[in-house]
N, C-alpha and C positions, 0 to 999 in steps of 0.2 A: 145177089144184088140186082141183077135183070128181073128178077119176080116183084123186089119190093118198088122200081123205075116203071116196070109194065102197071103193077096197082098206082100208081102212083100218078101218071098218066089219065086211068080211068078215073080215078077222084077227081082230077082236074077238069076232064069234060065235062062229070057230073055238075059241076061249081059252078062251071060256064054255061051250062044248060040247064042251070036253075035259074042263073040271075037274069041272062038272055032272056026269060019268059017274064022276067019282072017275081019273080015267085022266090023262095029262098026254100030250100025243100027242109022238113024236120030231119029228126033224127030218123024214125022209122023209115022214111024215103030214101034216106041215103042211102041206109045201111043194105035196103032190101036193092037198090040200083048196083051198091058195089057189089054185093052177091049174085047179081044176075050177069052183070060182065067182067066178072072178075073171073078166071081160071082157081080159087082158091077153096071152091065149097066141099071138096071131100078129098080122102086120102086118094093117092094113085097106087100107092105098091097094093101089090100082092099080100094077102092075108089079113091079117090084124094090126090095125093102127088107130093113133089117135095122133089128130094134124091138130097142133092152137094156130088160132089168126085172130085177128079182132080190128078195133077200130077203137083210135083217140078220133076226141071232139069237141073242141075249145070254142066256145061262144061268149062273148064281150058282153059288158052291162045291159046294151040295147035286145040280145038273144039272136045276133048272127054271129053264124060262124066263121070264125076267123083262122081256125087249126080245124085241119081233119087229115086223117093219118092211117090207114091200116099199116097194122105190123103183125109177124109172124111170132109166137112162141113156144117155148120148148118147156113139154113137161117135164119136169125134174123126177129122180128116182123116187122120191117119194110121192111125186103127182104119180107114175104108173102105183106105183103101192097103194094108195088111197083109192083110186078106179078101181081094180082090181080086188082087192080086201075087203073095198065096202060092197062091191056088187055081188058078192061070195057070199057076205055074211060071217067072215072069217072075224074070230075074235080079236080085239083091241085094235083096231085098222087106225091110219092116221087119222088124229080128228078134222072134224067139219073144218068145212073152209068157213072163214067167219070175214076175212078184209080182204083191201087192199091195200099196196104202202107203195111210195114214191122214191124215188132217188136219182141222182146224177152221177151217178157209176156206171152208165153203158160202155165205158169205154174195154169193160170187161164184158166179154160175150158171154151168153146164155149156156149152160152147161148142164150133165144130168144132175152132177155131183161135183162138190168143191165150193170156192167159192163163186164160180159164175150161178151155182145154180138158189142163189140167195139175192137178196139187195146186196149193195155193195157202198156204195155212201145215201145212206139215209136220210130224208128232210125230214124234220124234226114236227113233229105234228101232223104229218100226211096220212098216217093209219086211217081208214076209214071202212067203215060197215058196207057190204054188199046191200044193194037198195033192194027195196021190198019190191016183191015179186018176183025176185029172180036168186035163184038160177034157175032157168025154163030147161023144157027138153021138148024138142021135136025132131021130125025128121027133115033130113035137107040134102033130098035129090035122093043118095044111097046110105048115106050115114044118119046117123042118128048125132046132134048137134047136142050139147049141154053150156049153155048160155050165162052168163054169167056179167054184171053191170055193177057201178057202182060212178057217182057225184061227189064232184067237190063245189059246193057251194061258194058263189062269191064269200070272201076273207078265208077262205080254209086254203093252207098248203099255198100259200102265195109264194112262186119262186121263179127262175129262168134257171135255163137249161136242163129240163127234165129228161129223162133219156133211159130210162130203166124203171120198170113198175112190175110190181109180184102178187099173184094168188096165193094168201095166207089163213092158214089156221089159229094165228096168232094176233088177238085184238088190240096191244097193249102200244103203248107209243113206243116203242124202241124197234132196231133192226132186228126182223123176224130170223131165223137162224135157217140154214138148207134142209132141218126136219122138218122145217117149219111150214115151206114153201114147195106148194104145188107146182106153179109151173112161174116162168120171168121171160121175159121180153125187154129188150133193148131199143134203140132208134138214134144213134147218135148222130144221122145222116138230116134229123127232121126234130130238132128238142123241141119241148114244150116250155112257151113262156108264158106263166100264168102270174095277169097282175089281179092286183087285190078285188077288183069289179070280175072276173072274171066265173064260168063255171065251166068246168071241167069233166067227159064222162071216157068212162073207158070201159069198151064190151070186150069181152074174150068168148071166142066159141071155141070146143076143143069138139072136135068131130069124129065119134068112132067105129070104124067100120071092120066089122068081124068077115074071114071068108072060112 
C-alpha cells in the first residue's frame, strides 16, 4: 500500500504541474513523467521476473483528465504460461491476448490462480479490443517492457465503481474465465466512475527482466 500512496503522490504533482503551467499534459507526458519518477520501471529481485504496473486515465467530454491512477498487477499462472510458451514456440501456448474486461469485484485481490486470478463481477458490455498499435515492446532502463492499451469510448462501459480490470484472450461479452486471463489488477482504494460522456484508457506494461 506505501508503493501505491508513494505513485500516487507523484501523479498528484504531475496534475499540479501541469495545470500550474496553464498546460494539461497528454497522455504520452504523463505516462512518460510517472515513469521517470516513479520507483516502478523494472523488476528488483534477483533473476527472472516479470513486474505488471500500468495506468488508468479517465478524461470527461471536454478531454481533461479527471482520473488518473497507476496500479500494480499480477500475472496470473497462465499470464507466466502464455510468456513463456509462446516465446519458446512450444506448441498450443495460451492464445493471444485479444481484450480487455471491466468489473467491480476488487474487493477480491489479484491472485495466480482461483478466482482472484479472473474478473470477478463483470459489467456487462465492457469487453473491449486492445487498440491498434499495441501491444509495443521496448526497452525501459534494464527490462524489456511489453505494453499493452486499450479505450472506452464515450457511451461504452458507463458505470461507477470500477475497481478490477483483466488482460484477456477472450473477446466475447461475458466473464472471461482464469484460463482465460493473463494477468488482473484491482484498485478498490481509487474506483473508476465513468459516466456516459466520458473516455476511459488503460495501459499495462508487464516488464521482463531475465538474469
Amino acid at each position: 500500500m506505501e508503493f501505491l500512496r508513494d505513485i500516487q503522490r507523484t501523479v498528484k504533482e504531475i496534475i499540479e504541474d501541469a495545470l500550474g503551467s496553464g498546460q494539461l499534459a497528454d497522455q504520452a507526458q504523463l505516462m512518460d513523467a510517472v515513469a521517470r519518477r516513479a520507483a516502478y520501471m523494472r523488476p528488483t529481485a534477483a533473476g527472472m521476473g516479470i513486474v505488471g504496473t500500468g495506468l488508468v486515465q479517465l478524461r470527461n467530454g471536454d478531454g481533461r483528465v479527471i482520473h488518473l491512477a497507476p496500479f500494480k498487477n499480477l500475472i496470473t499462472e497462465v499470464g507466466d504460461e502464455y510468456y513463456g510458451e509462446r516465446a519458446a514456440g512450444i506448441a498450443s501456448p495460451p492464445a493471444q491476448v485479444t481484450s480487455m474486461q471491466l468489473g467491480t469485484g476488487g474487493e477480491t485481490a489479484a491472485a495466480k490462480t482461483g478466482a482472484g486470478a479472473a474478473i470477478v463481477t463483470y459489467i456487462t458490455g465492457s469487453v473491449n479490443a486492445i487498440d491498434g498499435g499495441f501491444p509495443t515492446s521496448a526497452l525501459q532502463g534494464s527490462s524489456r517492457r511489453i505494453q499493452w492499451e486499450s479505450t472506452w469510448d464515450a457511451g461504452e462501459a458507463t458505470s461507477s465503481g470500477i475497481d478490477e480490470w483483466v488482460l484477456v484472450n477472450d473477446p466475447t461479452d461475458a466473464a472471461a474465465t482464469a484460463a482465460e486471463t493473463i494477468s488482473r489488477a484491482t484498485d478498490t482504494g481509487s474506483p473508476v466512475n465513468k459516466g456516459a460522456s466520458d473516455t476511459l484508457t488503460i495501459t499495462w506494461n508487464h516488464d521482463l527482466l531475465g538474469a
